[in-house]
C-alpha positions as CSV (number, residue, x, y, z in Angstrom):
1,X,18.6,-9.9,-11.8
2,X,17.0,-6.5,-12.6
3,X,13.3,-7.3,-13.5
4,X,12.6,-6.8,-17.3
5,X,9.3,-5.0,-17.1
6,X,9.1,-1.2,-18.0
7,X,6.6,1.3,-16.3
8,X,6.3,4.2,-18.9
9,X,5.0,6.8,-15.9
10,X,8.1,6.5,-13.7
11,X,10.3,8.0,-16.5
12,X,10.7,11.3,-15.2
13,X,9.6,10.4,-12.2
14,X,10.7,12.2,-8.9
15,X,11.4,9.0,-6.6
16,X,13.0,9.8,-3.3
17,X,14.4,6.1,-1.4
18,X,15.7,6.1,2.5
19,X,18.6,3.7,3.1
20,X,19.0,3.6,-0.9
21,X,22.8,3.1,-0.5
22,X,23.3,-0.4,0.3
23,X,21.3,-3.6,0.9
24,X,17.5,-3.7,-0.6
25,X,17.9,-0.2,-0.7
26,X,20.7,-0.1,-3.2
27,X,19.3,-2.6,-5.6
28,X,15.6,-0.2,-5.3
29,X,17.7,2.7,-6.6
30,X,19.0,0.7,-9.6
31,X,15.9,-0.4,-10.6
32,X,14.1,3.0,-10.3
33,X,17.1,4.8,-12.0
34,X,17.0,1.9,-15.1
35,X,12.9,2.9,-15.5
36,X,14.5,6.8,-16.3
37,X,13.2,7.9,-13.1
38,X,15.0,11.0,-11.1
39,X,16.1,9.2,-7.9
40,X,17.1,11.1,-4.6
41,X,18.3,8.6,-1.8
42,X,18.8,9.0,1.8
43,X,21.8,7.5,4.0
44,X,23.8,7.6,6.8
45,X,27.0,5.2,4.8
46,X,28.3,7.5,2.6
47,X,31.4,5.2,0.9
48,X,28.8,2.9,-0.9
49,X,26.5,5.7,-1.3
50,X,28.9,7.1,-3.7
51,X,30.5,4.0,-5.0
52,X,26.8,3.5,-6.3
53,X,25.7,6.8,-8.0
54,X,29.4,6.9,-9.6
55,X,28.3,3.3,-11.1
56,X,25.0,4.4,-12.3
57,X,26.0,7.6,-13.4
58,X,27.7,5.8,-16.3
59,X,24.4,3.4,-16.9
60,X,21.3,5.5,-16.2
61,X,19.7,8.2,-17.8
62,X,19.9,10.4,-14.8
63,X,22.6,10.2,-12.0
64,X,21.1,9.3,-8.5
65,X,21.3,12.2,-5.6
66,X,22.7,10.7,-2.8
67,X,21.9,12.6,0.3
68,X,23.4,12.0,3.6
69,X,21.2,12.4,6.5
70,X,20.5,10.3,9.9
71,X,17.0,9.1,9.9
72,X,16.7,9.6,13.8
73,X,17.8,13.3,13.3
74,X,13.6,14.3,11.9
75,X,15.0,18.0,11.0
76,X,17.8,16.0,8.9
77,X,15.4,14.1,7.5
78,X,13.4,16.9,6.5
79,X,16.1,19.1,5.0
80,X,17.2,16.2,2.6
81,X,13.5,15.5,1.6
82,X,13.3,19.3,0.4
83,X,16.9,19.0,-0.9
84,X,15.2,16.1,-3.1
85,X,12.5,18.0,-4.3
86,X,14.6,21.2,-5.3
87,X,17.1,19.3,-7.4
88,X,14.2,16.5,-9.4
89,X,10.6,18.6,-9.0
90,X,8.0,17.3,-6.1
91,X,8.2,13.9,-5.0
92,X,6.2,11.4,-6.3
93,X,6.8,8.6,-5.3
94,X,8.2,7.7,-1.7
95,X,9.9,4.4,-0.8
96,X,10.4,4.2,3.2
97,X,12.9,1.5,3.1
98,X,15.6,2.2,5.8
99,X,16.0,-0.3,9.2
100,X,18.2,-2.1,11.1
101,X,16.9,-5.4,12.2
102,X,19.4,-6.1,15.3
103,X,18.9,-8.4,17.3
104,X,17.9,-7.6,21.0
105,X,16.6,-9.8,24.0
106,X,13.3,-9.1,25.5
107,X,14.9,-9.1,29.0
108,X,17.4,-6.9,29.1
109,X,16.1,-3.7,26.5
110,X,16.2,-0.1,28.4
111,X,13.6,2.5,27.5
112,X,16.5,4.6,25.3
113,X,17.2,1.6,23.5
114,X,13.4,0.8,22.5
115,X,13.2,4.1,21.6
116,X,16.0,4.5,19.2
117,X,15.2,1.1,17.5
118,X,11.7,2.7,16.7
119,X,13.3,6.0,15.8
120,X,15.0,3.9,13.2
121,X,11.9,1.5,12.4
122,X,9.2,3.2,12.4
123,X,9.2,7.0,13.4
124,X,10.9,8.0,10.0
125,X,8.6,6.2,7.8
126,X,5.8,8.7,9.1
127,X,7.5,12.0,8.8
128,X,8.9,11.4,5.4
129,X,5.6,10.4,3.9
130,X,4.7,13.8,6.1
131,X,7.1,15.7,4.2
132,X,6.7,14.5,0.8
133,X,3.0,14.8,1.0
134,X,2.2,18.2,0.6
135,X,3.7,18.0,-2.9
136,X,2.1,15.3,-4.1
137,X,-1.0,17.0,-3.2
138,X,-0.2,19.7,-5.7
139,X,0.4,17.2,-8.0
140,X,-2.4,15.4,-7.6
141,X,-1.1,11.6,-7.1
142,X,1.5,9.8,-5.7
143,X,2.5,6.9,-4.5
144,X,4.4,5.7,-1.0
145,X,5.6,2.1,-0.4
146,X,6.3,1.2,3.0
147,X,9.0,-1.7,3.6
148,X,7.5,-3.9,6.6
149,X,9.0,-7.5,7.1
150,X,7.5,-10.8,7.3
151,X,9.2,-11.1,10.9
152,X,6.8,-10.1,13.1
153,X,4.3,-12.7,11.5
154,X,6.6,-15.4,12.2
155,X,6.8,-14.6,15.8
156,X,10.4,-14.5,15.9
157,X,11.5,-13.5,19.4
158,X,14.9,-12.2,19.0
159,X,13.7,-8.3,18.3
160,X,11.0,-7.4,19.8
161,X,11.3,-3.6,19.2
162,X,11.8,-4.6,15.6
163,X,9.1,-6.5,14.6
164,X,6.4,-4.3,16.9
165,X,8.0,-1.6,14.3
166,X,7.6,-3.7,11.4
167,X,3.7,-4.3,12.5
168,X,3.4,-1.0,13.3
169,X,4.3,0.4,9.6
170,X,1.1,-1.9,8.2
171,X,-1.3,-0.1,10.4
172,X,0.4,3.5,9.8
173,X,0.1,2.5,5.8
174,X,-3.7,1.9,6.5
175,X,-3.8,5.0,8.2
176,X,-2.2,7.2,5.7
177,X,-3.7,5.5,3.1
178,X,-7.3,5.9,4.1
179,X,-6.4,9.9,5.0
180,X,-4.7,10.8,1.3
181,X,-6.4,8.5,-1.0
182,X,-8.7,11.3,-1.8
183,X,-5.9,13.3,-2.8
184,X,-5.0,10.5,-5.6
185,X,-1.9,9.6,-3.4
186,X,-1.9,5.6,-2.7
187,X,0.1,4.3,0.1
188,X,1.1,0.1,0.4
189,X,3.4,-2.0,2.4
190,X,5.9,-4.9,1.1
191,X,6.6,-7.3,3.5
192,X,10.0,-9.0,2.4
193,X,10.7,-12.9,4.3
194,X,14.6,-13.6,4.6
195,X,16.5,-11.7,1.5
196,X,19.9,-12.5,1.9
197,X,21.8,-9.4,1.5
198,X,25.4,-9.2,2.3
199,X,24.8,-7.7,5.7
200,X,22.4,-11.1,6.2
201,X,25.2,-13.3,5.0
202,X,27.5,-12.2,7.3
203,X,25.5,-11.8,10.9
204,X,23.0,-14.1,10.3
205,X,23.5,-16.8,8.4
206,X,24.8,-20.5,9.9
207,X,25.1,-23.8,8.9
208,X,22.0,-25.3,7.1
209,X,19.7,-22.5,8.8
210,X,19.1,-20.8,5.5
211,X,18.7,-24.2,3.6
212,X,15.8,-25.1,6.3
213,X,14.8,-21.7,5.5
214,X,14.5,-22.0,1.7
215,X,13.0,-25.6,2.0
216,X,9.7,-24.1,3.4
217,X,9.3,-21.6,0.6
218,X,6.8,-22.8,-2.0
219,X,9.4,-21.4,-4.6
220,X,12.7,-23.0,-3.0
221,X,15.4,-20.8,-4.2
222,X,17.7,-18.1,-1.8
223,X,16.0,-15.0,-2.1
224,X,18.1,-11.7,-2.9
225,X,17.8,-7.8,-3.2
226,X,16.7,-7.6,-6.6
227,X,13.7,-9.9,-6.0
228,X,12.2,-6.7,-4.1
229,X,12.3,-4.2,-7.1
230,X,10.1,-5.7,-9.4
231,X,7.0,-5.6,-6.6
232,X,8.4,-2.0,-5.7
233,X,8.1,-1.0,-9.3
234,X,4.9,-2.0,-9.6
235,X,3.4,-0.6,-6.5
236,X,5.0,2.7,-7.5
237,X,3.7,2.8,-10.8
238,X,0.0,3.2,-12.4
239,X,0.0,-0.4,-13.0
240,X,-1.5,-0.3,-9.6
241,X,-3.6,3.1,-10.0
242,X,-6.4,1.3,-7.7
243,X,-4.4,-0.9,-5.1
244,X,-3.7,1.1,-1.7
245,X,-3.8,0.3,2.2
246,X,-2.5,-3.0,1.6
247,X,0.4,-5.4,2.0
248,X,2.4,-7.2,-0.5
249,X,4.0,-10.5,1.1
250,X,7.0,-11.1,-1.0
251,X,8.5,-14.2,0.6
252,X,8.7,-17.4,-2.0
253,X,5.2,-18.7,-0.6
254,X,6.4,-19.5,3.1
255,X,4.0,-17.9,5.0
C-alpha cells in the first residue's frame, strides 16, 4: 500500500528514477507521481514501462516520461538524463535504483562478466548523480538516494560481484555526499533486506525459505515494493533537509 504521508516540496518536483519500470522501481515512480511530482524514468523493458505511465496517466497529476536507455551504455545514460531535464526543468531529485542481483559462483566468474555486473551495479549510480548534478547546483539543492541492499551485510555468497557493488554504492554515497553537501545537494543510501517482488517470487523463492526469512524479522510480515517508497519519499524530501552520507536499513528489524 501507497504510504499516506504527503511531502508539500516534491509537488513540482523534477524526480528522475533508473529502472522505474518494474519491480521497486515501478512502485518508486507511483509513489513520486501520487506526491504531484514530474517523474522521468529510465529502462531497458519497455512493455511494462508503458503499461505503467498509460496507468498513471489516468491517476496522477502529471504523466511519468518513460525513457528507454541501457544503463551500461554511459552516453545512453546521459542523453536520457538531459532528455529528463528538457521535458520537467533540472533534476532534483535523483533515485539510482536499477540492478540485477543474479546469482553467480565465486569460482567460475570471468573478468567480462565482473565487469558487466558492476556496469549494471554500481558504474551507473556514479554517472547519473554526475549528470544530474550540475543542475542541482544551479538550483541550489537536491537530493540523490542511492538503492544498496542489505546482501552484502549478510554475507551471502552466491554473488559476489553484486554485493561488492552494493557495498560499494555506500562508500560512493559518502563520497558524493561529503563533495556536494556544500552545494545544498544531500546524497543517502536505502539498504532494502528481501522485498519480494515478482521477479523474487519467481527465481528465488522455495519452500519455507522465505517463511524462515520473515521469522527473523523483528516485524514478521513478507516485505513488498511499496514498503520502499515511503523511506524514498522521505529521503527525497525536506523532511530530511539535514540527513546526508548515510544509510537507511529498511529490512523489518533483521539485521
Amino acid at each position: 500500500m501507497m504510504p499516506s504521508a504527503r511531502f508539500a516540496d516534491l509537488e513540482g518536483a523534477s524526480v528522475l528514477i533508473t529502472g522505474g519500470g518494474t519491480g521497486i522501481g515501478a512502485r518508486l515512480t507511483e509513489g513520486f507521481a501520487r506526491q504531484g511530482a514530474r517523474v522521468a524514468f529510465i529502462d531497458i523493458a519497455e512493455a511494462p514501462s508503458r503499461l505503467l505511465c498509460e496507468a498513471l496517466a489516468r491517476e496522477a497529476a502529471h504523466a511519468p516520461l518513460f525513457l528507454k536507455a541501457d544503463l551500461r551504455d554511459i552516453e545512453a545514460l546521459r542523453g536520457a538524463v538531459q532528455a529528463a531535464a528538457q521535458a520537467h526543468g533540472p533534476i532534483t531529485v535523483l533515485v539510482n535504483n536499477a540492478a540485477n542481483d543474479i546469482r553467480h559462483d565465486a569460482e567460475t566468474v570471468t573478468p567480462s562478466e565482473w565487469d558487466d555486473n558492476l556496469s549494471i551495479n554500481l558504474r551507473p549510480h556514479f554517472f547519473t548523480a554526475q549528470a544530474v548534478v550540475p543542475g542541482m547546483q544551479k538550483a541550489g539543492r537536491g537530493a540523490i538516494v542511492n538503492f544498496t541492499s542489505t546482501s552484502f551485510m549478510l554475507n551471502m555468497g552466491d554473488m559476489p560481484a553484486y554485493t561488492a557493488a552494493k557495498a560499494g554504492i555506500i562508500g560512493l554515497t559518502k563520497g558524493l555526499a561529503g563533495r556536494y553537501g556544500k552545494d545544498g545537494i544531500r546524497v543517502n543510501a536505502i539498504a532494502p533486506g528481501w522485498v519480494i517482488t515478482e521477479r523474487q517470487r519467481q527465481l528465488w523463492v522455495s519452500g519455507d525459505k522465505l517463511e524462515a526469512h520473515i521469522a527473523r524479522q523483528a516485524i514478521p510480515r513478507e516485505m513488498g515494493p511499496d514498503d520502499m517508497v515511503g523511506p524514498c519519499l522521505f529521503l527525497a524530501s525536506d523532511a530530511s533537509a539535514m540527513l546526508t552520507a548515510q544509510t537507511l536499513i529498511v529490512d523489518g528489524g533483521l539485521l
